[in-house]
DRENBALO-21297 format. One line per field, with one value per residue (C-alpha): residue number from 1; residue in one letter; chain; x, y, z. Coordinates in steps of 0.02 Angstrom, whole numbers, m for minus. Each point is the difference from the previous one (the first is absolute). Layout:
<rs>
nr: [NUM | ...]
rest: [a | ...]
kette: [A | ...]
east: [X | ...]
north: [Y | ...]
up: [Z | ...]
</rs>
This chain:
<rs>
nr: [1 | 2 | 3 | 4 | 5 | 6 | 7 | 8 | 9 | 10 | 11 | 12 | 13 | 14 | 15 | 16 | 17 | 18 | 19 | 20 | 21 | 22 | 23 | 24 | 25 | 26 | 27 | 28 | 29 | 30 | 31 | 32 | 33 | 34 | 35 | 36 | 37 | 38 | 39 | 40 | 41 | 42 | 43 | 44 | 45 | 46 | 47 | 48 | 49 | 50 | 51 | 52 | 53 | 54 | 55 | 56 | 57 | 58 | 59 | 60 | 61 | 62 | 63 | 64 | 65 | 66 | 67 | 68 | 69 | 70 | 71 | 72 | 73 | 74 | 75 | 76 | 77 | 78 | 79 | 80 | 81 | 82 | 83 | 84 | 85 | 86 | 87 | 88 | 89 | 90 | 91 | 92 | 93 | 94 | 95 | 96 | 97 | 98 | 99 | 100 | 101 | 102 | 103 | 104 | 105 | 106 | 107 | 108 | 109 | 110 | 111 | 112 | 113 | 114 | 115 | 116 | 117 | 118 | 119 | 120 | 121 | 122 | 123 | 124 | 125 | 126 | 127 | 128 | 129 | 130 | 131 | 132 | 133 | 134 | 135 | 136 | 137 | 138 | 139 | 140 | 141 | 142 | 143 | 144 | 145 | 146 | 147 | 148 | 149 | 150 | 151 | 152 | 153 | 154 | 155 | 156 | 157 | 158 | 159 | 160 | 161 | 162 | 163 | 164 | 165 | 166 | 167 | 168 | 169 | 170 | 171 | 172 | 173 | 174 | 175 | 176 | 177 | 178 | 179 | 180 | 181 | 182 | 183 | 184 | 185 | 186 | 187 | 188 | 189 | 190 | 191 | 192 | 193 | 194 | 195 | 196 | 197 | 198 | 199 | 200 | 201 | 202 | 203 | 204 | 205 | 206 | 207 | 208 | 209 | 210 | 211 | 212 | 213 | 214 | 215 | 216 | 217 | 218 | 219 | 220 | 221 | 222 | 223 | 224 | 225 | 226 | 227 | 228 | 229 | 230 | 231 | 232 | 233 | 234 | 235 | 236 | 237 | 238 | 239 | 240 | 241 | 242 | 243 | 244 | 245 | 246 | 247 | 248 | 249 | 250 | 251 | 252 | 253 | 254 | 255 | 256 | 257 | 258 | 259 | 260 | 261 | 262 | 263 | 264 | 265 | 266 | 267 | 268 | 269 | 270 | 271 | 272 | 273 | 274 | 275 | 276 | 277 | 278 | 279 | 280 | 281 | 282 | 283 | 284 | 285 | 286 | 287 | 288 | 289 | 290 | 291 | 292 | 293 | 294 | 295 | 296 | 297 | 298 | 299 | 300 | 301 | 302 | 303 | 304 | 305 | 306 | 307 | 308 | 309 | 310 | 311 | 312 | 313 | 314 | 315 | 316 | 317 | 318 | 319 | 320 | 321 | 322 | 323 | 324 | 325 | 326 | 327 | 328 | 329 | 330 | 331 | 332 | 333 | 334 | 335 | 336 | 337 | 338 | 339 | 340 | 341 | 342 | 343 | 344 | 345 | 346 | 347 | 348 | 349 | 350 | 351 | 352 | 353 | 354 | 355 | 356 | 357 | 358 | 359 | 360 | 361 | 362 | 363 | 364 | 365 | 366 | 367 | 368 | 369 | 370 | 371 | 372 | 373 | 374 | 375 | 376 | 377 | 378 | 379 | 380 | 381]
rest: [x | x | x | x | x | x | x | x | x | x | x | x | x | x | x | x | x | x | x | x | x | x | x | x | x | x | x | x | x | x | x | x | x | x | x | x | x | x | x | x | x | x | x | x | x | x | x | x | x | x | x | x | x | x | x | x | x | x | x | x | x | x | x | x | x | x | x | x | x | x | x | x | x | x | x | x | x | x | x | x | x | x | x | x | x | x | x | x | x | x | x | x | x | x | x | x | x | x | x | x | x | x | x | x | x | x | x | x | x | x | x | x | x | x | x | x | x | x | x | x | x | x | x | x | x | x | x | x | x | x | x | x | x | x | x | x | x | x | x | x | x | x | x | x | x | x | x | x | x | x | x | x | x | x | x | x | x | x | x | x | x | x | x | x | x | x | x | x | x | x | x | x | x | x | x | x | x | x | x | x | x | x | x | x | x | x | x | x | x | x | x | x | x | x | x | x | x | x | x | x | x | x | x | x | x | x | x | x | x | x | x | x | x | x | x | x | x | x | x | x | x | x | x | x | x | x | x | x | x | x | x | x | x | x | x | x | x | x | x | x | x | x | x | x | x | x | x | x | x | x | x | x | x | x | x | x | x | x | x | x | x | x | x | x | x | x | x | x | x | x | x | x | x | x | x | x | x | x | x | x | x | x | x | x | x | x | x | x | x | x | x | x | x | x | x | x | x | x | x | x | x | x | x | x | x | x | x | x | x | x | x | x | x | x | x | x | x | x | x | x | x | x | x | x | x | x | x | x | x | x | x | x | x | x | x | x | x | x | x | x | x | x | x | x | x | x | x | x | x | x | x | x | x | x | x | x | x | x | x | x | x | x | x | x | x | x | x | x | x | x | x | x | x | x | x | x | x | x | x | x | x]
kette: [A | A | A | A | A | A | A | A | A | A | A | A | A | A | A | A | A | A | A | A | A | A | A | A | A | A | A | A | A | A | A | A | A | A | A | A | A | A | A | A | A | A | A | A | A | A | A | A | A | A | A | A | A | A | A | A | A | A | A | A | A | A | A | A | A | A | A | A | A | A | A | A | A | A | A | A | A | A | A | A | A | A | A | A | A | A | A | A | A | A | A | A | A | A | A | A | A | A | A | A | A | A | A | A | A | A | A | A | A | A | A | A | A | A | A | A | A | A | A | A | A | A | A | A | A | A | A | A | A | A | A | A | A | A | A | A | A | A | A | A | A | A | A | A | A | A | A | A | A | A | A | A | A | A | A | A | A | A | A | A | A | A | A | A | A | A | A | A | A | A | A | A | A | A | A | A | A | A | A | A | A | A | A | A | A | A | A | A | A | A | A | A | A | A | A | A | A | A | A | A | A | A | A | A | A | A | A | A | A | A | A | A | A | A | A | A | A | A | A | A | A | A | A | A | A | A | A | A | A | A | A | A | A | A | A | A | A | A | A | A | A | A | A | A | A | A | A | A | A | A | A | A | A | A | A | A | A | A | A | A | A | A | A | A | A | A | A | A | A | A | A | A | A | A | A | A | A | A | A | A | A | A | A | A | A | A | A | A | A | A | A | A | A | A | A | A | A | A | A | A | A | A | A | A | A | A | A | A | A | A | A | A | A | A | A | A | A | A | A | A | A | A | A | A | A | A | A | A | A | A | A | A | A | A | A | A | A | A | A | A | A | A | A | A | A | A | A | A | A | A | A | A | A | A | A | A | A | A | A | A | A | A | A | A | A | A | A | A | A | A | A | A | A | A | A | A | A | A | A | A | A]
east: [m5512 | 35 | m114 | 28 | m39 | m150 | 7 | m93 | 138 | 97 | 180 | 136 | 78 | 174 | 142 | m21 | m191 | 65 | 112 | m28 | 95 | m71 | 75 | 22 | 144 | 129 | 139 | 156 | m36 | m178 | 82 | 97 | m138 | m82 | 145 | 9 | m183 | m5 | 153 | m113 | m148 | 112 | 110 | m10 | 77 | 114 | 62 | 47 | 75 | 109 | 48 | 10 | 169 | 52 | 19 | 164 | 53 | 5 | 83 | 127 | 59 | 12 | 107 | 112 | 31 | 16 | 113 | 77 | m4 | m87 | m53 | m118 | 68 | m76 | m168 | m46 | 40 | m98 | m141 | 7 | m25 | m120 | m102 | m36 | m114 | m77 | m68 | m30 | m133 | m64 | m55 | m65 | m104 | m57 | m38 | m116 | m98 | m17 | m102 | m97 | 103 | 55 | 180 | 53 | m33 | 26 | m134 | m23 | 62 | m166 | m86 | 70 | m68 | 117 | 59 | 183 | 50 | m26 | 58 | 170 | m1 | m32 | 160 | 104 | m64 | 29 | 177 | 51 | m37 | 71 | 157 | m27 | m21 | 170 | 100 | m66 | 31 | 177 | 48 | m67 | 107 | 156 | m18 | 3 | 147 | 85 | m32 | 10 | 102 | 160 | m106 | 4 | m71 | 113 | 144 | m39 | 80 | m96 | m28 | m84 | m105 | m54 | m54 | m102 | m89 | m37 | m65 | m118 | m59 | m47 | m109 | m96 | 2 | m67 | m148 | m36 | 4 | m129 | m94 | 5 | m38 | m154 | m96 | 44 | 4 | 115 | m40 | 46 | 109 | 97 | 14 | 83 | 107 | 61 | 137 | 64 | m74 | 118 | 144 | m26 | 0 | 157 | 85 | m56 | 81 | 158 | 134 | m86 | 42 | 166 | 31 | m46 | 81 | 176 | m46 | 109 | m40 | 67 | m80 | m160 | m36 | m2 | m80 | m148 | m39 | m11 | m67 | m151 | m74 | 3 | m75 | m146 | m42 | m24 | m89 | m128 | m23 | m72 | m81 | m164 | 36 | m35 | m185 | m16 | 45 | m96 | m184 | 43 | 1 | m174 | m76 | 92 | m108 | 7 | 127 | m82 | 114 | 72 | 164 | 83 | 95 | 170 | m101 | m106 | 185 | 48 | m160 | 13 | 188 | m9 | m154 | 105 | 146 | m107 | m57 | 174 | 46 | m160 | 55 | 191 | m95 | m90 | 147 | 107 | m167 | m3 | 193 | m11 | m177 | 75 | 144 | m121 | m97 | 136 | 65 | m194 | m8 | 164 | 122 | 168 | 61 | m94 | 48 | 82 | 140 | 132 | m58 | m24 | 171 | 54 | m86 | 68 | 162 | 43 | 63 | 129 | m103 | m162 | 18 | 76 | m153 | m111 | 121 | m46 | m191 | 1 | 84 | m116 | m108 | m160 | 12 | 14 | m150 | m95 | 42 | m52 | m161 | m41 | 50 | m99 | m168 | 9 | 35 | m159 | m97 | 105 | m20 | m194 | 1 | 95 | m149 | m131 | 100 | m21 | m183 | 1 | 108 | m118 | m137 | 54 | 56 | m99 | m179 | 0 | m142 | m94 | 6 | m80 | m138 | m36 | 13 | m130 | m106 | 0 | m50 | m141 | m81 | 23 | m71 | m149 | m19]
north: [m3456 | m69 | m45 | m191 | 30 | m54 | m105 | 162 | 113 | 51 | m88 | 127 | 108 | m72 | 114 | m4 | 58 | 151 | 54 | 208 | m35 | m74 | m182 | 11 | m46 | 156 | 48 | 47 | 184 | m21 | m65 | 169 | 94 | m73 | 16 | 193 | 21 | m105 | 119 | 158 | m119 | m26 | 167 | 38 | m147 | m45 | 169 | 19 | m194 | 55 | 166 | m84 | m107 | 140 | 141 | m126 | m64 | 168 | 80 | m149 | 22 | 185 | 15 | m138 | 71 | 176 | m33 | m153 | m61 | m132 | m53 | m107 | m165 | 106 | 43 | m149 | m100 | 125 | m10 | m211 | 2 | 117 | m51 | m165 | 41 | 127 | m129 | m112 | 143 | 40 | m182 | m28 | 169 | m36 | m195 | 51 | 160 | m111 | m132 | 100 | 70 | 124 | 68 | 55 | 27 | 187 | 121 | 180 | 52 | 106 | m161 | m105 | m33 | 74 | m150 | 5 | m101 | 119 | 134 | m99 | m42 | 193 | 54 | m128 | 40 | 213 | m67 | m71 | 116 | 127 | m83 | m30 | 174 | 41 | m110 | 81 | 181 | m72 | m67 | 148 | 117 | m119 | 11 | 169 | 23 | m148 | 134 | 188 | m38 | m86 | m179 | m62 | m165 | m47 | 55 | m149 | m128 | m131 | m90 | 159 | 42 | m153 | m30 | 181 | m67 | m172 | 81 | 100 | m143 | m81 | 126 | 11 | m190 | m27 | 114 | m108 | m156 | 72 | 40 | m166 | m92 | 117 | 37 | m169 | m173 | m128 | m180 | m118 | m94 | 142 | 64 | m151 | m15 | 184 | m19 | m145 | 133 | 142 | m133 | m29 | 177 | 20 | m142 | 71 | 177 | m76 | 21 | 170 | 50 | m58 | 85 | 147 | m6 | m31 | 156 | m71 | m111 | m163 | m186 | 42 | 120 | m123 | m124 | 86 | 64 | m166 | m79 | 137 | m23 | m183 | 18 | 121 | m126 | m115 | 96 | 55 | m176 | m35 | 168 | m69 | m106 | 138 | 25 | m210 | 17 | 189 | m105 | m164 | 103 | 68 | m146 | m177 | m80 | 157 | m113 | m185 | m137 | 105 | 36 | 92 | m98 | 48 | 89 | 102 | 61 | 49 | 108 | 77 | 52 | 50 | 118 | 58 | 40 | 112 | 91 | 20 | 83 | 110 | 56 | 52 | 97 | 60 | 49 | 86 | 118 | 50 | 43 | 93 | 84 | 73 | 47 | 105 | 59 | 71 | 85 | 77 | 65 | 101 | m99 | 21 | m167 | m157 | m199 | m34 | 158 | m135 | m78 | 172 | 52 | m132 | 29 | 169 | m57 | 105 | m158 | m113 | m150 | m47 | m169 | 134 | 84 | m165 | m49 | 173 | m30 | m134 | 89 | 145 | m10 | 81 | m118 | m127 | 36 | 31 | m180 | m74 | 95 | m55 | m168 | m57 | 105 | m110 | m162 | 41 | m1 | m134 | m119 | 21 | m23 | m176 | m23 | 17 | m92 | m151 | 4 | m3 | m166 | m54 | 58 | m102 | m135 | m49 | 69 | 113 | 68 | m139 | m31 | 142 | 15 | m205 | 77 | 135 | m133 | m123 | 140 | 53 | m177 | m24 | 160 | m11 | m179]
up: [3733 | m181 | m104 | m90 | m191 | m110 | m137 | m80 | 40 | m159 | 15 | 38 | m162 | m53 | 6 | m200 | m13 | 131 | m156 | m22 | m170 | m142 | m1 | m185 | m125 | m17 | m128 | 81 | m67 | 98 | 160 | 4 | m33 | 140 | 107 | m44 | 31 | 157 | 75 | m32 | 79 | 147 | 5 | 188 | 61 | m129 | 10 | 196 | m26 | m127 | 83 | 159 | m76 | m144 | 122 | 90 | m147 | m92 | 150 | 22 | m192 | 24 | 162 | m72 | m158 | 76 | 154 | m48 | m165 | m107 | m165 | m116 | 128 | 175 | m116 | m66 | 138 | 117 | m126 | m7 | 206 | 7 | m130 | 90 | 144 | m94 | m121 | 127 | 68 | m155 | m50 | 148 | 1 | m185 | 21 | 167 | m91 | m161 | 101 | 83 | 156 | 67 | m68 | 156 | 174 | m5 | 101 | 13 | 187 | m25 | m10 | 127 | 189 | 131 | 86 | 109 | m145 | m123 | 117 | m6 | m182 | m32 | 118 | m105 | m165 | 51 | 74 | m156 | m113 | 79 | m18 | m156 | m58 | 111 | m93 | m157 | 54 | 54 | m161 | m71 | 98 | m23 | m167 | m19 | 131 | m109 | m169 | 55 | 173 | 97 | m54 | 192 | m44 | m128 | 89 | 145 | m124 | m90 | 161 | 96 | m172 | m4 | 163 | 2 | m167 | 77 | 149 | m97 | m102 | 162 | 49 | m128 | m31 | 192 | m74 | m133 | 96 | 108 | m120 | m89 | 138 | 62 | m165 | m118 | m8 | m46 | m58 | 152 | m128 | m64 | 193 | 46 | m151 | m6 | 52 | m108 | m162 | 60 | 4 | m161 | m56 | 117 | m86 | m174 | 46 | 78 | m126 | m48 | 166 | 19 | m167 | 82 | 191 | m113 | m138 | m128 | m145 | 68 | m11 | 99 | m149 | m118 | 105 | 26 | m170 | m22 | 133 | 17 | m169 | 29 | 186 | m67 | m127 | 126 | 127 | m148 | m33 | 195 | 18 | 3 | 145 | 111 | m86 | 21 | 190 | 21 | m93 | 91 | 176 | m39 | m62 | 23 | m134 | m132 | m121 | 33 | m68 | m157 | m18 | m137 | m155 | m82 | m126 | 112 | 84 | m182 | m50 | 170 | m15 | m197 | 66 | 151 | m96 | m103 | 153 | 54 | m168 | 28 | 152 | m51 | m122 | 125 | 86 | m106 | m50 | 191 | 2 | m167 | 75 | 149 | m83 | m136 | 152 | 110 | m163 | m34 | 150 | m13 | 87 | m24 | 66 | m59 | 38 | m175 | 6 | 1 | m137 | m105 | 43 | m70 | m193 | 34 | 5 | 149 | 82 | m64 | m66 | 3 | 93 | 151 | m7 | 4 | 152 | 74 | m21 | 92 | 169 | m32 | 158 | m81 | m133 | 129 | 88 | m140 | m60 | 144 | 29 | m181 | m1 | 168 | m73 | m193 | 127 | 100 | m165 | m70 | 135 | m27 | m202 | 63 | 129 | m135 | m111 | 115 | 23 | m188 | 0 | 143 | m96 | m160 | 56 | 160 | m73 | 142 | m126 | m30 | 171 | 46 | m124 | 88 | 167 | m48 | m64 | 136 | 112 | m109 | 18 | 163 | 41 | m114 | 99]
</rs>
């Protein structure tokens, strides 16, 4: 039976007065803060989302480079695709726990009723991960067969190497897609547009691929260092259409009639530009940190030997050695395990960055401290 309600009955919070941020103007130095404090808030889940895709992408770089081949073309573009639905994930995560949900739907088997559902969602989820960890241990093995043995993999062809790496991939990308679809959720909007986002990111990575299929510097090359600096331009320029449709799919109302001027665009994209220069900083620190870290702990290999070779002069020119660093496999998947963690925390700098244009110039404050207010009087009525 439901109950019709009072005219005594407080009015129900707006999305905005369920804020578990303080709706208050930011710097772009205090929206990374925030975004660095909100990952360790948040660590859990933002850590098994970003495993869940950097475990496949790491392993597709690897067995590429290892078995087959590659170069800064197959990195960057793997890096570009992947990058996609893992901010997709995380903005939707971070716009739900910021206003007062739930990140996630992730619970405890421990803590979950035994129902035939769950018995079949734990079968799955036991299935899949043990296929994941075989396709590990068989890269693993291959790659050590590849270094100290006959190198079976390698000697199928490009076509067979491929096809064993791809298969792999699969695996543990069927794991992750299970998991995606089990413990988060995905903005309606953005669910029905994903695929036209990844289309985009194809289209972006397109001549970086092509440069890469043909291995030789030909037009594609030059096309797409080009074309991709151009493209991410671009693409930073809409990012914050996916927080628009991620808010809008929580509350319809959250934005009213406002819409942003030319101006508001420009302080947004000056501010995001400085988070993307953060984050290459950012980057670089990690690559020269794991290279200091392998070396501490007595290593004799790190990810940089190309490139130290090279200074050495124990190969013929440094630009070779550069060329070599970027078929190194371990530099490879150290690249792409560092780029997708600093676009995690990237991606949420940009988040907070758009509450803080909200913020400025929709009064998101002011209409919050009015909110509080009006409720005050109407419950002291």
């Amino acid at each position: 039976m439901t109950t019709t309600p009072t005219p005594l009955d407080p009015p129900p919070a707006s999305l905005i007065e369920q804020a578990t941020i303080p709706l208050v103007a930011r710097t772009t130095a205090e929206c990374c803060d925030l975004a660095v404090l909100y990952y360790g808030r948040f660590l859990y889940p933002l850590l098994r989302l970003y495993l869940s895709l950097a475990i496949p992408a790491v392993c597709f770089v690897f067995g590429m480079m290892q078995f087959v081949g590659g170069g800064s073309a197959l990195m960057i573009a793997t890096w570009v695709l992947v990058s996609k639905p893992l901010g997709l994930l995380t903005i939707s995560g971070a716009a739900r726990s910021t206003f007062n949900q739930t990140f996630d739907r992730y619970v405890p088997w421990g803590s979950q009723r035994i129902t035939p559902a769950n018995r079949l969602s734990r079968v799955t989820a036991s299935m899949l991960l043990g296929g994941s960890l075989i396709a590990i241990i068989a890269l693993l093995l291959a790659t050590i067969d590849d270094r100290v043995g006959p190198g079976r993999v390698t000697q199928l062809g490009p076509i067979g190497a491929s096809t064993f790496v791809l298969l792999l991939t699969g695996l543990l990308l069927a794991n992750a897609a299970f998991i995606h679809g089990r413990d988060y959720d995905i903005s309606s909007v953005l669910r029905r547009t994903f695929l036209s986002h990844m289309l985009v990111r194809f289209l972006v990575v397109l001549p970086l691929g092509l440069s890469w299929v043909y291995n030789a510097p030909s037009v594609f090359s030059i096309i797409s260092w080009i074309w991709l600096p151009l493209a991410s331009l671009f693409l930073l320029f809409r990012a914050h259409r996916v927080e628009v449709a991620v808010l809008t799919d929580i509350d319809a109302n959250i934005f009213g009639r406002n819409e942003r001027g030319p101006s508001e665009h420009a302080i947004g994209f000056l501010s995001a530009l400085v988070v993307v220069f953060s984050a290459l900083v950012l980057f670089v620190a990690l690559i020269l940190g794991s290279e200091i870290l392998l070396r501490t702990l007595g290593a004799n290999t790190g990810i940089l030997d190309p490139l130290w070779e090279g200074f050495s002069g124990t190969t013929e020119t440094s630009g070779m050695a550069l060329e070599r660093l970027f078929q190194f496999p371990r530099f490879g998947a150290v690249v792409i395990a560092g780029g997708l963690f600093v676009y995690q925390l990237a991606r949420l700098a940009l988040y907070f960055l758009f509450l803080d244009a909200r913020i400025r110039h929709d009064c998101w404050d002011m209409e919050l401290l009015l909110a509080r207010e009006a409720r005050r009087v109407e419950e002291g009525a």
